[in-house]
C-alpha positions as CSV (number, residue, x, y, z in Angstrom):
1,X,0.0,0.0,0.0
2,X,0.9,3.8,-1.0
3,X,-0.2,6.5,0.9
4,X,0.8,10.1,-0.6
5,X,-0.5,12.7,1.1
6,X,0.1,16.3,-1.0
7,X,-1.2,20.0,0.4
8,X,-3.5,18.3,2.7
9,X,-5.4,21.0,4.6
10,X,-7.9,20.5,7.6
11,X,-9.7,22.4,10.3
12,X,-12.2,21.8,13.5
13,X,-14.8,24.3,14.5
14,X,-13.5,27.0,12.2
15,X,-9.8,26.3,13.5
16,X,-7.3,25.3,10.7
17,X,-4.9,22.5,12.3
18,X,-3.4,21.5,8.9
19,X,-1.5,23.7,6.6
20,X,-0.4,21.6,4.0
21,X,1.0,18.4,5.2
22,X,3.2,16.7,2.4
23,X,4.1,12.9,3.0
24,X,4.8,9.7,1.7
25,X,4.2,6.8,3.3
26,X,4.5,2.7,2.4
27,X,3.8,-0.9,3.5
28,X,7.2,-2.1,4.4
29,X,8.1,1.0,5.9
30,X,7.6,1.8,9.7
31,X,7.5,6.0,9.9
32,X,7.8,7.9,13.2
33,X,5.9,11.4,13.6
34,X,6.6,13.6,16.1
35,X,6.0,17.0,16.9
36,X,4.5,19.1,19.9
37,X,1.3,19.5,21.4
38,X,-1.1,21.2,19.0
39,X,1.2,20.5,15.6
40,X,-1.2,18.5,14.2
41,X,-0.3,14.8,14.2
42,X,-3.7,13.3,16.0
43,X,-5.5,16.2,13.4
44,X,-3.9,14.5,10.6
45,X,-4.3,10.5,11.5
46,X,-8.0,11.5,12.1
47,X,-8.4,12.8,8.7
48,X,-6.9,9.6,7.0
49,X,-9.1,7.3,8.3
50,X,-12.2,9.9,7.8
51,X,-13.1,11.4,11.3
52,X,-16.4,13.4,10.6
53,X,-15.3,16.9,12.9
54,X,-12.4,17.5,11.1
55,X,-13.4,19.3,7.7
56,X,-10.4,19.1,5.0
57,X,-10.2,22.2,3.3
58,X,-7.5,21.3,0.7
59,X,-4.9,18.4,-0.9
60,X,-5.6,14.7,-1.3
61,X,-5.0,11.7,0.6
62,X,-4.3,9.1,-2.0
63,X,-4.0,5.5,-1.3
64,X,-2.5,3.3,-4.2
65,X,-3.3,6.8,-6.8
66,X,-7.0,6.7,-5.8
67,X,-7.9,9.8,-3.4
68,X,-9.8,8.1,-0.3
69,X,-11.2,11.9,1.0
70,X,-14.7,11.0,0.0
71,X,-14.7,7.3,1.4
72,X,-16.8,6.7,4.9
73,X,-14.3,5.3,7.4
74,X,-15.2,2.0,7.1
75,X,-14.3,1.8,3.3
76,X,-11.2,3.4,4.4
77,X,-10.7,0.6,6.6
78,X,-11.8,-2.2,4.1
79,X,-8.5,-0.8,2.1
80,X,-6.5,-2.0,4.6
81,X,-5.9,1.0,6.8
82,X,-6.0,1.2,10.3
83,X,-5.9,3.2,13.8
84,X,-5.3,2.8,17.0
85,X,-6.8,5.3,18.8
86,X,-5.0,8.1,21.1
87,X,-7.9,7.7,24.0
88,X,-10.1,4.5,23.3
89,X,-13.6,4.4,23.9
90,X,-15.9,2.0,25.7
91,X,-18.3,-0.1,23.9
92,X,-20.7,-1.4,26.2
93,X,-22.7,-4.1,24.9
94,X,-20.5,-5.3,22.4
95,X,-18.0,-8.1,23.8
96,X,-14.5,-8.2,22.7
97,X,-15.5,-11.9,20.8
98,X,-18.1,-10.6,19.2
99,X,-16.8,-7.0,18.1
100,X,-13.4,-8.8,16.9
101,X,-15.4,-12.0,14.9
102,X,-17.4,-9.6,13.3
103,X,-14.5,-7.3,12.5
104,X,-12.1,-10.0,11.3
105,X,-15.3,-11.2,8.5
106,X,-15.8,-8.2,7.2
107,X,-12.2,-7.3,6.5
108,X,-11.5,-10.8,5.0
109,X,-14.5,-10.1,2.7
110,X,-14.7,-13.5,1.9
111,X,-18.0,-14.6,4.2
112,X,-17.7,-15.7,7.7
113,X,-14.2,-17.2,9.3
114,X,-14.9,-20.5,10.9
115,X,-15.7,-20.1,14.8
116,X,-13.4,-22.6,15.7
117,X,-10.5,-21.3,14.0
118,X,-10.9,-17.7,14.9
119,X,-11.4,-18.5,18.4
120,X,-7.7,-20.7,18.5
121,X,-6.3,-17.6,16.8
122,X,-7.6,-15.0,19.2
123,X,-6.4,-16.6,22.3
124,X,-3.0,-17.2,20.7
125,X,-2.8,-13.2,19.9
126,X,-4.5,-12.5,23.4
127,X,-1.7,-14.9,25.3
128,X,0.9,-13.3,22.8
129,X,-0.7,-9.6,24.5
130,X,-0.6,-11.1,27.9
131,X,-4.8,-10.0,27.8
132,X,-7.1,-12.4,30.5
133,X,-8.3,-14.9,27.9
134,X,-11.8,-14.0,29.9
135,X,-11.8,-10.7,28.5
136,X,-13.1,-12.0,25.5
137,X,-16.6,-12.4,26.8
138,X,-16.1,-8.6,28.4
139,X,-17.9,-5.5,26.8
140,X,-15.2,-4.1,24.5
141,X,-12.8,-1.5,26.9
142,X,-15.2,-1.4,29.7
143,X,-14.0,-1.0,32.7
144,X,-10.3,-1.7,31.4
145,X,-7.0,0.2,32.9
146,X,-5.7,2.8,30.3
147,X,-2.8,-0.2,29.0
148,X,-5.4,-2.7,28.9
149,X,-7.0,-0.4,26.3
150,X,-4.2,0.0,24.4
151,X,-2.9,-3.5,24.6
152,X,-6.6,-4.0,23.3
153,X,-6.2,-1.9,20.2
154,X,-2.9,-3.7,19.2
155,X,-4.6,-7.3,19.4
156,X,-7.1,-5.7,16.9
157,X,-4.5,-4.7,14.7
158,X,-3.4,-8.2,15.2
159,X,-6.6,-10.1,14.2
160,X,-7.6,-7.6,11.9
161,X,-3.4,-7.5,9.7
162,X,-3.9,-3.7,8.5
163,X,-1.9,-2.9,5.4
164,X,-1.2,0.2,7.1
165,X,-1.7,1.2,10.6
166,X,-1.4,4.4,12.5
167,X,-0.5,4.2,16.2
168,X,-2.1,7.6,17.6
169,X,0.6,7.8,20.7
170,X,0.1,4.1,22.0
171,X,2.5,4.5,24.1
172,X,1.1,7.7,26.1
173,X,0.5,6.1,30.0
174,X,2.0,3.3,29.5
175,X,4.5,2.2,31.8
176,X,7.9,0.1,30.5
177,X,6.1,-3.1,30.9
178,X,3.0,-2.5,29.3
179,X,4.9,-0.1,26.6
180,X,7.3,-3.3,25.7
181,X,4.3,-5.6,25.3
182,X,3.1,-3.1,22.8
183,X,6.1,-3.0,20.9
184,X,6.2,-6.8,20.9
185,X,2.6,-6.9,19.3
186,X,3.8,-4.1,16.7
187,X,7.1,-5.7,16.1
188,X,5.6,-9.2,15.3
189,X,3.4,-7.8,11.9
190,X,6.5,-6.0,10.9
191,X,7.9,-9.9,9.8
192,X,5.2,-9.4,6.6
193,X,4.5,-6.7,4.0
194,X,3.1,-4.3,6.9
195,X,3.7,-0.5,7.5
196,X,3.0,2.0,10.5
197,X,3.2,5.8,11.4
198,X,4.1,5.9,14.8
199,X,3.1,8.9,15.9
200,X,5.0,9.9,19.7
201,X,6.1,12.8,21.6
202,X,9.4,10.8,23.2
203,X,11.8,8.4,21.6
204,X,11.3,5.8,24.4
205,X,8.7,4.1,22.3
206,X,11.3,4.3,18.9
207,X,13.5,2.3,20.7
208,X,11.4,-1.1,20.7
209,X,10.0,0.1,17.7
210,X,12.7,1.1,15.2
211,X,11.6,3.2,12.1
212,X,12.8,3.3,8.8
213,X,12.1,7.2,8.6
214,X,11.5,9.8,11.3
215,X,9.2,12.6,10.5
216,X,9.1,16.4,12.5
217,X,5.6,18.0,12.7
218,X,5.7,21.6,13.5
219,X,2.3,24.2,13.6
220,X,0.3,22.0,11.0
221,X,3.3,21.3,8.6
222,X,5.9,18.4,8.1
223,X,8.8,20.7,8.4
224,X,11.8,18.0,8.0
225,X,12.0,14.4,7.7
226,X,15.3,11.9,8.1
227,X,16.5,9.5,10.1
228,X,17.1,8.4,13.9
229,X,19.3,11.5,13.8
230,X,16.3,13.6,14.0
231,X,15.1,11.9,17.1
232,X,18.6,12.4,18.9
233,X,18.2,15.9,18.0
234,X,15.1,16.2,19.7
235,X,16.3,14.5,23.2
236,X,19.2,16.8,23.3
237,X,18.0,20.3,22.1
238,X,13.9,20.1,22.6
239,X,11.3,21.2,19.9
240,X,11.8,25.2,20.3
241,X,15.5,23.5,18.0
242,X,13.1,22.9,15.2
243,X,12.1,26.5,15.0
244,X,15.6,28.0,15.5
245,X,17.1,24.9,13.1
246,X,14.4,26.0,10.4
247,X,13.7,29.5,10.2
248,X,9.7,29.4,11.3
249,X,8.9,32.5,12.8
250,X,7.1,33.3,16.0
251,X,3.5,33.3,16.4
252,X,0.9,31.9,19.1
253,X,1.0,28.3,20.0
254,X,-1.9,26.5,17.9
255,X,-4.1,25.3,20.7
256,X,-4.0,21.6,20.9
257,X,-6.5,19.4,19.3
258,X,-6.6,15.8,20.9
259,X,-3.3,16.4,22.3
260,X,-1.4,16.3,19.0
């Protein structure tokens, strides 16, 4: 999967967050955003995968040449994209069986997997999370700790084997333990044809996840991309570097949308 993402432009309640984000991203590839609060990153995985408050005002989102802007989300996803989400929400009413079989059908597209077979699977993804195998028969991130969510949303990602996935800072609240188990999940789709945008304020998540390309987000722009370099750069100097290193003049902190 190719995702090129030219002049894209976006705003909430009359507030423009993006301001004409240029990138290119592939399967195969693992990409690392980062940028301060209120640059734009959470803006800009939300209008990939088609959030409805965020109005694009500009550019395309193309995914292998075709431009997805006017897809619903779940089209989106049926392409083979995926999120996990920054804060998760609780489903109640919906078990974590139920939500995941139905999930895992619709994205194979093929009819209905075998019961039997799906089940086997899930608990071998759940053990592989360390998740209670009796939270299948809970409702879907009710009543779970903020790592069981997250843990949650990777075993998705595991059942479901995105093309593409974008991890919306995953690793926000997690401690070391929880953050490695993560990693491990992420890690383990990486062995196929499978590419992420990691997007992260600290490098403690890049270093169990290693990207390919490391990508700076500054007030609703991708101002510079590279390497782990970038990421040093960041530990050492902070992100007022990235103004100073690149010439953007002062002006009034954006005002941060979903924390990113």
């Amino acid at each position: 999967m190719n995702i090129t993402i030219n002049d894209l432009r976006a705003s909430i309640n009359g507030q423009e967050i993006l301001k004409g984000v240029d990138l290119e991203l592939n399967s195969g590839e693992v990409h690392a955003l980062m940028g301060p609060n209120g640059s734009g990153k959470s803006t800009l995985s939300n209008v990939i995968v088609g959030h409805p408050a965020f109005e694009v005002t500009g550019g395309e989102v193309l995914v292998d040449g075709v431009d997805i802007l006017e897809m619903e989300p779940h089209e989106r996803a049926r392409l083979g994209l995926f999120l996990a989400f920054q804060y998760p929400v609780e489903v109640p009413g919906v078990t974590v069986g139920r939500f995941l079989k139905r999930a895992v059908d619709i994205r194979a597209g093929e009819g209905e997997q075998k019961t039997k077979g799906f089940i086997k699977q899930l608990r071998e993804m759940m053990d592989y999370m360390q998740i209670d195998q009796q939270f299948i028969n809970r409702y879907l991130n009710e009543g779970f700790s903020g790592g069981e969510k997250k843990r949650m949303e990777i075993l998705q990602m595991l059942m479901l084997k995105p093309s593409f996935a974008i991890l919306d800072e995953t690793d926000s609240g997690l401690d070391i333990d929880a953050l490695q188990i993560v990693a491990k999940g992420v890690n383990r789709l990486r062995e196929g044809d499978f590419g992420a945008l990691v997007i992260t304020h600290y490098q403690r998540i890049l270093n169990h996840i290693r990207p390919d390309y490391v990508h700076i987000m500054y007030r609703g722009r991708v101002v510079t991309s590279g390497g782990g370099e970038l990421v040093d750069s960041l530990e050492a100097n902070g992100y007022d570097w990235i103004r100073e290193q690149y010439g953007i003049e002062e002006e009034n902190d954006v005002k941060p949308v979903a924390n990113g």
